[in-house]
N, C-alpha and C positions, 0 to 999 in steps of 0.2 A: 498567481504563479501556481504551480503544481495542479493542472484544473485534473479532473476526472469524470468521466462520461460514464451513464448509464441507462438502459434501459428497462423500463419498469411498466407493468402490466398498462398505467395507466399514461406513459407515451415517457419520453427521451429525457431526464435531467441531468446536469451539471454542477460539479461544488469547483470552488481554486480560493486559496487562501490571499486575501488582498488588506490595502491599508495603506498609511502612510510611505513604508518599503519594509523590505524584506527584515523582520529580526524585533520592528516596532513594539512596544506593547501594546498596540492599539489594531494589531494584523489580527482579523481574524477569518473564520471560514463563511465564504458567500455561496447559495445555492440560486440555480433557477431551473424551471423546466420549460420546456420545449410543446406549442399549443397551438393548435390553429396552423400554424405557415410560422409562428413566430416564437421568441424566446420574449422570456416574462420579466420582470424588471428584477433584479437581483436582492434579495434578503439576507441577512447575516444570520444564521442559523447555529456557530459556536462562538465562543470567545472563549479567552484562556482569563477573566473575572476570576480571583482568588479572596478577594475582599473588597470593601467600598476602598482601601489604600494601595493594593497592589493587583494587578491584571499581566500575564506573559500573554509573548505572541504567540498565535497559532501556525501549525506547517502543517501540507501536505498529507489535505484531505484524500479518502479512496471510498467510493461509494460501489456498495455489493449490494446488488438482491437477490434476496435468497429465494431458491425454486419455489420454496412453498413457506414462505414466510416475510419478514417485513426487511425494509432496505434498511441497509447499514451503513454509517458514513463512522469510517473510522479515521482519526485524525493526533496528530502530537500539539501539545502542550509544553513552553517550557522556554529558557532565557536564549537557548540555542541547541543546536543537533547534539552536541556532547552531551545534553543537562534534559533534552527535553524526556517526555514520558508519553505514553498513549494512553487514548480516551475513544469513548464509542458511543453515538447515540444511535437510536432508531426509529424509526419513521414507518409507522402500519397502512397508511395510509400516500404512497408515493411521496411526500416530501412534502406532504403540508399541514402535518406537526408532526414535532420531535419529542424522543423521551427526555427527561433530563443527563446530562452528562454520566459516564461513568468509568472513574477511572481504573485502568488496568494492575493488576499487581506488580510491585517492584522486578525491572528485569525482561518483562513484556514489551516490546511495542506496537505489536499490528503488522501487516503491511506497510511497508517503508512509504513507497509510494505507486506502486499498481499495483491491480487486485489481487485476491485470493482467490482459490482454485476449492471448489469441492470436491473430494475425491472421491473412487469407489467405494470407499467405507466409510464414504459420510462425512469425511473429517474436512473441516475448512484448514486448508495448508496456505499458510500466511509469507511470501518473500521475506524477511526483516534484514537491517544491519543496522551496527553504531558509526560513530565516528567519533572517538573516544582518542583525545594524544596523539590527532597526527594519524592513527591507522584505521585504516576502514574495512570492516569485516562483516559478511554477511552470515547470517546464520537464517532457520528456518523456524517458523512458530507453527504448531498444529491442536487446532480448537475442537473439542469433541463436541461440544453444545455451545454455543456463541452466548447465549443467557445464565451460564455456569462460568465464570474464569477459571472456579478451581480445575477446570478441565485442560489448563495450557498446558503445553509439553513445550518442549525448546531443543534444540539440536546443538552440539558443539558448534564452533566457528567452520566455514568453510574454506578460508585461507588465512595466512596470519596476520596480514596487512601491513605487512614489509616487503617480501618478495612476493606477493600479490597483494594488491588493493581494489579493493571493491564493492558496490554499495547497489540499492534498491534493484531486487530482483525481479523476473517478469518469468511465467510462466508458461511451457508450448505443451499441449498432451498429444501423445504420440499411436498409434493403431496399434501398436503391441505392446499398449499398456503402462510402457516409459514415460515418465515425465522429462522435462528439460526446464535445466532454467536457464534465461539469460542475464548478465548484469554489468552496469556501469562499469569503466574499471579505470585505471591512472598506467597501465601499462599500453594504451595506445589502441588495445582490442578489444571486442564485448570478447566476456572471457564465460562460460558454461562449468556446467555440472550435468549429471543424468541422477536418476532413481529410478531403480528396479522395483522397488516398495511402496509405491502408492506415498511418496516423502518423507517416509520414514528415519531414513540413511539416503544420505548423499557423498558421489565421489566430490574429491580437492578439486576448487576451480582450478580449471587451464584456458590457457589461451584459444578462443575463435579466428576467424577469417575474417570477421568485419573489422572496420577501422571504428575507433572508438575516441574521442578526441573530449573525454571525460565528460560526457554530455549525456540525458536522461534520454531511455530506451523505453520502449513499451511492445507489448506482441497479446499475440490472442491466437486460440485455434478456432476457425471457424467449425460449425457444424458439421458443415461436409469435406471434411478433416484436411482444409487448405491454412499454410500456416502466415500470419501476417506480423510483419515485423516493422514498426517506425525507428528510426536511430537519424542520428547527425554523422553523414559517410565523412 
């Protein structure tokens, strides 16, 4: 479930968290890369192991490579989405070893579940939301050095998650320097934000034009600034 695509100097990999089912203690994160014509037999590369008596499932790996540095598979930890927490490993070498796990400070989680955006000033701008009682609210994580945590910032919420609900955001860059996000939402529509600021400050989600039927989104900007968007219409 939740896979994640990437491409990395040394050709295409893929992480998705799998197992017995969704919530198991025994889920955890599977990788494979992309070689020859074909895909490589799948290895388990996290597990949420807390001692020889107790292991949580893993969710909703997202695998970044950095321009000029090593791939990053960042991933939650934890009994369920209200409870769980984030962890990050990384890979110097395409995805065939990892460092050991490392978990985030209380409060953090990473990208939800599609990637983070580097922006003009460097900073890795990270999607995040909880689902914490029923309400789902996103907010934004921005990382100045990926190998530092004390560098996390965190954004207020961006809707309250009663008369807006909404979770894992995705990110579009724009030619005049605008970012956009888009995100899940329980009001029927992918529902948006903009920033003037490189992620800084984001306006209050509001409702889109697409039909949304509480179902996970993903988008990308291509190079030559064409926007692409997956969704469930």
């Amino acid at each position: 479930h939740a896979s994640t695509i990437e491409e990395t100097p040394g050709g295409v990999v893929a992480a998705w968290f799998g197992g017995g089912k969704e919530g198991d203690p025994g889920v955890g994160i599977w990788f494979a890369r992309h070689a020859d014509g074909r895909w490589s037999e799948p290895v388990e590369i996290a597990d949420g192991v807390q001692s020889t008596e107790l292991r949580y499932p893993c969710w909703n790996p997202v695998l970044y490579q950095l321009p000029e540095g090593p791939l990053l598979l960042f991933f939650k930890v934890g009994p369920s989405p209200s409870t769980w927490w984030g962890e990050l490993k990384t890979s110097a070498d395409g995805g065939g070893t990892w460092s050991p796990a490392h978990r985030f400070p209380d409060g953090y989680l990473g990208p939800i579940k599609n990637k983070p955006i580097e922006t003009e000033d460097h900073v890795l701008l990270c999607g995040s939301s909880t689902e914490t009682a029923g309400r789902w609210q996103v907010h934004m994580e921005r990382l100045s050095d990926w190998n530092n945590t004390a560098t996390w910032e965190k954004s207020e919420p961006l809707c309250d998650g009663k008369s807006m609900s909404a979770i894992q955001p995705t990110f579009l860059q724009h030619s005049d320097g605008r970012l956009q996000t888009l995100c899940r939402s329980k009001q029927g529509k992918i529902v948006e934000s903009w920033s003037a600021d490189q992620g800084k400050t984001w306006a209050p989600l509001a409702l889109g034009t697409l039909p949304n039927p509480n179902s996970g989104i993903d988008a990308v900007t291509l190079d030559d600034g064409r926007q692409l968007l997956v969704y469930n219409h």
